[in-house]
C-alpha positions in Angstrom: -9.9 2.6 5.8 -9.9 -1.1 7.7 -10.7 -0.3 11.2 -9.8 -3.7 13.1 -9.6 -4.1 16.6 -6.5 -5.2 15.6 -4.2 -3.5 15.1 -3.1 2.9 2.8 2.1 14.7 -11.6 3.0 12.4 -14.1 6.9 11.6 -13.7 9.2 13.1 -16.2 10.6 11.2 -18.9 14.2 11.0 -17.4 13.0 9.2 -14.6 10.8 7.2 -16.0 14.0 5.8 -18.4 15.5 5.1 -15.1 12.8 2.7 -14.1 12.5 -0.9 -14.7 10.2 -1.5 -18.0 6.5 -2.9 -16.7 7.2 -5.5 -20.0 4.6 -8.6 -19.9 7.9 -10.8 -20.2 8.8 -9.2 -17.1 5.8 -9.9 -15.2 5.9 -13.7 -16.4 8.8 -14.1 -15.1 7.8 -12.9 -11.8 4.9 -15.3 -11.8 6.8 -18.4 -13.1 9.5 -17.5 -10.1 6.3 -17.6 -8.0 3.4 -18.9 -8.6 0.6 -18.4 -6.1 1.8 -15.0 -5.4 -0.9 -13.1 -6.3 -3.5 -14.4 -4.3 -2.1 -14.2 -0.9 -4.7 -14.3 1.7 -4.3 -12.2 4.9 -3.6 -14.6 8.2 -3.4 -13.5 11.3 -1.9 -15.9 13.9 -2.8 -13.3 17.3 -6.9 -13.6 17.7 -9.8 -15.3 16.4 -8.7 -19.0 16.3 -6.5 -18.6 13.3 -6.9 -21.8 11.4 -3.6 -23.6 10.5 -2.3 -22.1 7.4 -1.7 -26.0 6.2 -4.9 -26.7 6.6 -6.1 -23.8 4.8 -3.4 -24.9 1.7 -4.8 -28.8 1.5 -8.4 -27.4 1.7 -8.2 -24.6 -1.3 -5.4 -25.2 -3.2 -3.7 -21.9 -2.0 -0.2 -22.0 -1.5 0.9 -18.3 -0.5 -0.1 -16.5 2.9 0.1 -12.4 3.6 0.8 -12.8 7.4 -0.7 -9.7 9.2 1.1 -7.4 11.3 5.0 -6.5 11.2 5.0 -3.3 14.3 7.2 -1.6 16.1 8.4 -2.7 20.0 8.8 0.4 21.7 11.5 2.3 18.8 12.3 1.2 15.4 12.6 -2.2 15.8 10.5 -5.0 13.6 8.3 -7.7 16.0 4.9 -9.7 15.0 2.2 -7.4 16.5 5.2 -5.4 18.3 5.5 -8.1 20.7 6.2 -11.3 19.5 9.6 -12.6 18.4 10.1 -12.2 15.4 12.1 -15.5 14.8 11.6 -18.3 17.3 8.1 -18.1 18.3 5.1 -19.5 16.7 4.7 -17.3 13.7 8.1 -18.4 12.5 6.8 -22.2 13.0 3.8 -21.2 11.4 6.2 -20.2 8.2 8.2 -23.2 8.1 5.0 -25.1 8.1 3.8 -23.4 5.1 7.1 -23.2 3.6 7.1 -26.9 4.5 3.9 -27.9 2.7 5.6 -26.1 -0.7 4.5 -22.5 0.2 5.1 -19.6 1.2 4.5 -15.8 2.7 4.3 -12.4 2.0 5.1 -10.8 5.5 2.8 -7.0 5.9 3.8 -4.6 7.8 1.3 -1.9 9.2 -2.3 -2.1 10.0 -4.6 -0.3 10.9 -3.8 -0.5 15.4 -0.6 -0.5 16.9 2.8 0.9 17.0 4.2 1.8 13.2 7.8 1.3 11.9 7.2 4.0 9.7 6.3 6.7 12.8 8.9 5.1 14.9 11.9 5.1 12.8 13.1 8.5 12.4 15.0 8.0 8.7 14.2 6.5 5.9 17.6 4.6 6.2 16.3 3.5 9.9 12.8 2.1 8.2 14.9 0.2 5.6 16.6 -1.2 8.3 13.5 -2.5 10.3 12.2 -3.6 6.8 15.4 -5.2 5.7 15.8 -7.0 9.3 12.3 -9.3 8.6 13.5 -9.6 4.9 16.3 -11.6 6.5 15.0 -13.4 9.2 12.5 -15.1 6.4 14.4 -14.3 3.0 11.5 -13.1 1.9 10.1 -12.4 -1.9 8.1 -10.3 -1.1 6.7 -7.9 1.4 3.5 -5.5 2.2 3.0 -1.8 3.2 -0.6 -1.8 4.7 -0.3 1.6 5.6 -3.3 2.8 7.5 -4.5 5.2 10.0 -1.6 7.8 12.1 1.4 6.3 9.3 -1.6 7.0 6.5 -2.4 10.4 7.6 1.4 11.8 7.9 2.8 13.2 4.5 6.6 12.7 6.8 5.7 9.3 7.4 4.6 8.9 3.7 7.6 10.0 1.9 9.8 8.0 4.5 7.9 5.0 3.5 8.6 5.5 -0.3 12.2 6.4 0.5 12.6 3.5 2.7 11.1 1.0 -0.5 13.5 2.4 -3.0 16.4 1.5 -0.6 14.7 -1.8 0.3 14.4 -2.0 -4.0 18.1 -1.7 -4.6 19.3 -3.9 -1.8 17.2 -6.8 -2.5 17.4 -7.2 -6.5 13.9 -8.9 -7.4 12.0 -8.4 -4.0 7.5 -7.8 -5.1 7.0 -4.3 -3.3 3.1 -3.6 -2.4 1.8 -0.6 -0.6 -1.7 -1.4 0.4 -4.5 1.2 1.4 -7.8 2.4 1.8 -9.7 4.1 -1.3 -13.3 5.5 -2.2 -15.7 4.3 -4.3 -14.3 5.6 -7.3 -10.7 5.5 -6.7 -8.1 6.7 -4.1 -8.7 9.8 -2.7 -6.6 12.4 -2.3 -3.9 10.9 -0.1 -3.7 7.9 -1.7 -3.0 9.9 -4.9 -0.2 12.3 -3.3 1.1 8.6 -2.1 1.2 7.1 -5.6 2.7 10.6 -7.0 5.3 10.7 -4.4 6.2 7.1 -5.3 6.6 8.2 -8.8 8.4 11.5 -8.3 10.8 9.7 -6.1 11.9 7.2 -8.9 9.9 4.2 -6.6 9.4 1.4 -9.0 6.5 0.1 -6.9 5.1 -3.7 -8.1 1.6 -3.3 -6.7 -0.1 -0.4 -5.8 -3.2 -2.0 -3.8 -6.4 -0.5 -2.2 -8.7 -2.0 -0.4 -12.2 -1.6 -1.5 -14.5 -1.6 1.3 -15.9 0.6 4.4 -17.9 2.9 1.6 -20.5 3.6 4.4 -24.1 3.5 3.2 -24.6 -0.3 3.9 -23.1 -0.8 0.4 -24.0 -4.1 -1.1 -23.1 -4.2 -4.4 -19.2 -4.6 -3.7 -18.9 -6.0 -6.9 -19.6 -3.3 -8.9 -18.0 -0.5 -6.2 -15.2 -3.0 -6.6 -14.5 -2.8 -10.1 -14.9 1.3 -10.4 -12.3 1.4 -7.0 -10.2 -0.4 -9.3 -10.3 1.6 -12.5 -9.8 4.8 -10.6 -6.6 3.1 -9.1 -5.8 2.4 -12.7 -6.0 5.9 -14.2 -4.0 7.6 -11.2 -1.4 4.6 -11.4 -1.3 5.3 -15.5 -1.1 8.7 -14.8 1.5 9.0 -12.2 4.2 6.8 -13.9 3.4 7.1 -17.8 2.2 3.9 -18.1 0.5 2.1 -20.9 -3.1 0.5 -19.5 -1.6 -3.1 -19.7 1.4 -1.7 -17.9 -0.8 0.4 -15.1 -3.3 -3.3 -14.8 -0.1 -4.9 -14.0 1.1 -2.6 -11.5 -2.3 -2.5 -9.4 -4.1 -5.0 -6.5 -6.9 -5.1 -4.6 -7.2 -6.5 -0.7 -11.0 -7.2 -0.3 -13.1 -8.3 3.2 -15.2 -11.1 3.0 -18.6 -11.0 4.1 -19.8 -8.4 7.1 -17.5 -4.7 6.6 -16.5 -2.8 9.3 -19.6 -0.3 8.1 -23.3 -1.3 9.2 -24.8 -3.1 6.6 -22.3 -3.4 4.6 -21.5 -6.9 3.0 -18.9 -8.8 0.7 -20.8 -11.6 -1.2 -19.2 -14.6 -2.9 -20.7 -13.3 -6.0 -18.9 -10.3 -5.6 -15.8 -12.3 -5.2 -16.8 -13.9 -8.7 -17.3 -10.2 -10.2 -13.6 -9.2 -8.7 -12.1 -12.7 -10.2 -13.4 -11.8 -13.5 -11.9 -8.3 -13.5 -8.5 -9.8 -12.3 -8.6 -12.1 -15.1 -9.8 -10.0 -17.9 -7.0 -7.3 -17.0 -3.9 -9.6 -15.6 -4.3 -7.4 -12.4 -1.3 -7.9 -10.1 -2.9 -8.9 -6.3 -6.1 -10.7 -5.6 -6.8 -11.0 -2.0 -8.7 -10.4 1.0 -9.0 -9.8 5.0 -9.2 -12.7 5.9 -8.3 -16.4 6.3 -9.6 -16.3 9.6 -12.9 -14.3 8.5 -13.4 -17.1 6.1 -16.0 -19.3 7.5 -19.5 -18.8 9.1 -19.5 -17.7 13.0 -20.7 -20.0 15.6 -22.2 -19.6 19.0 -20.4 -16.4 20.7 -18.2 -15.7 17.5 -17.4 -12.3 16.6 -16.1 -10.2 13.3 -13.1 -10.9 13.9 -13.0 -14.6 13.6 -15.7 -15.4 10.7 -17.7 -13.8 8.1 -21.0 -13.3 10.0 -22.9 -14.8 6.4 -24.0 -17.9 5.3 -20.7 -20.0 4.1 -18.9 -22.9 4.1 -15.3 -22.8 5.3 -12.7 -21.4 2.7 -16.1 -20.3 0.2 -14.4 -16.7 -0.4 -10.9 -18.0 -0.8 -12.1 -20.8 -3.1 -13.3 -18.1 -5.6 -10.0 -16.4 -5.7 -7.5 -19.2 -5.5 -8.9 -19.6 -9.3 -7.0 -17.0 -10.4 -3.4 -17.7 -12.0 -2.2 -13.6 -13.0 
């Protein structure tokens, strides 16, 4: 799992009928409605001299944002890191900047630290009103579950989350749902696959299952590789879950990389394994390309830490400049 200082059967036939068809006409028309979307870096506008998302857009070509972390303040109630407005402060300027500049943001919800909607709200119905309250304030497209840590590790808090999406699903017609979460080697474990059954079973039509593919321990450096084998075991339980066809599961899946030093020892994120995870995504029309973080993206400096840069050799924007080459 992402440990920041900062603050995741197969279905029957009948319900399967009752879900939305995966169709590749489908899915372009998602893309054409919004373009970018896949690749959605993480920002976070709290620590490590967040560089202006702007900036960031004229320097890559980038044009959508995941902005990092939707918590709870004190009950079930939606603020940016649990204590910042949510509307009226400077991550809402931050959004009309990037909106401004012919943008736009994915808003995530979670993390790994902090206080979680999904453990504070006591209903399903009370956690699609906390979600449904930031889908407002931003009319959003789109919105992430990086579900991590105490909401991770809570079957209660898992099932409340799916049951909270579908409600969230039928309320905002078209709305890109990602849950995003950590994974082995080869594949989520066994929570993530009790999360991706429960989705099913429950009649969730998910968009983007995601995982992200890092912390393996060992001082893993081929992250390429790891990547890639991550993915396909997201593939086969997404496949298996919800009956889909392998074009259909590729198009339902996402991955949420770290550029450059991991939260484990030794571990590191090269630019050429950026390169090997763009070549997947393009050879299998995967459905989310991105990484923690903007921020990270750039070498550190005199007293920098983790949290602000990469802690390898780069130029600024290097990691993001891979994956901002790929279109869906």
């Amino acid at each position: 799992m992402r440990k920041r200082t900062i603050l995741a059967g197969v279905a029957s036939l009948a319900l399967l009928a009752q879900m939305p068809a995966a169709t590749a006409e489908a899915r372009e028309q998602q893309k054409l409605a919004a373009p970018g979307m896949a690749v959605a870096p993480y920002e976070y506008f709290g620590w490590g001299s967040p560089p202006n998302p702007v900036s960031v857009m004229n320097a890559t070509g980038v044009r959508w944002f995941t902005l990092a972390f939707i918590l709870a303040n004190g009950g079930c109630d939606p603020a940016w890191d649990g204590s910042r407005p949510l509307t009226g402060g400077n991550d809402q300027s931050k959004i009309n900047a990037i909106r401004g500049a012919g943008g736009d943001v994915v808003v995530s919800f979670g993390g790994w630290s902090g206080s979680k909607l999904g453990e504070k709200c006591s209903s399903a119905s009370a956690l699609a009103g906390a979600y449904q309250k930031v889908i407002n304030a931003y009319k959003l497209k789109a919105i992430d579950i990086d579900i991590e840590n105490t909401e991770w590790s809570s079957a209660t808090v898992r099932q409340r989350v799916i049951d909270a999406l579908k409600t969230i699903k039928k309320n905002n017609p078209g709305i890109t749902t990602i849950i995003t979460f950590g994974t082995t080697s080869s594949g989520p474990d066994s929570t993530g696959v009790d999360m991706i059954k429960r989705g099913a079973n429950s009649g969730l039509a998910n968009d983007v299952w995601g995982i992200m593919p890092f912390d393996f321990g060992g001082g893993s450096t081929n992250m390429g590789s790891l990547t890639t084998k991550a993915m396909e075991g997201l593939k086969g339980r997404v496949k298996s879950a919800y009956g889909y066809s392998d074009t259909e599961a590729y198009s339902h899946i996402g991955l949420s990389s770290m550029n450059g030093k991991t939260d484990d020892s030794g571990e590191r994120v090269r630019i050429q394994d950026f390169q090997t995870m763009l070549a997947y995504a393009k050879q299998h029309h995967i459905a989310r390309l991105t990484y923690w973080s903007a921020n990270r993206d750039r070498a550190c400096g005199s007293g920098s830490d983790g949290d602000s840069c990469s802690g390898v050799s780069q130029q600024p924007y290097d990691f993001l400049k891979v994956f901002v080459q790929y279109t869906g």
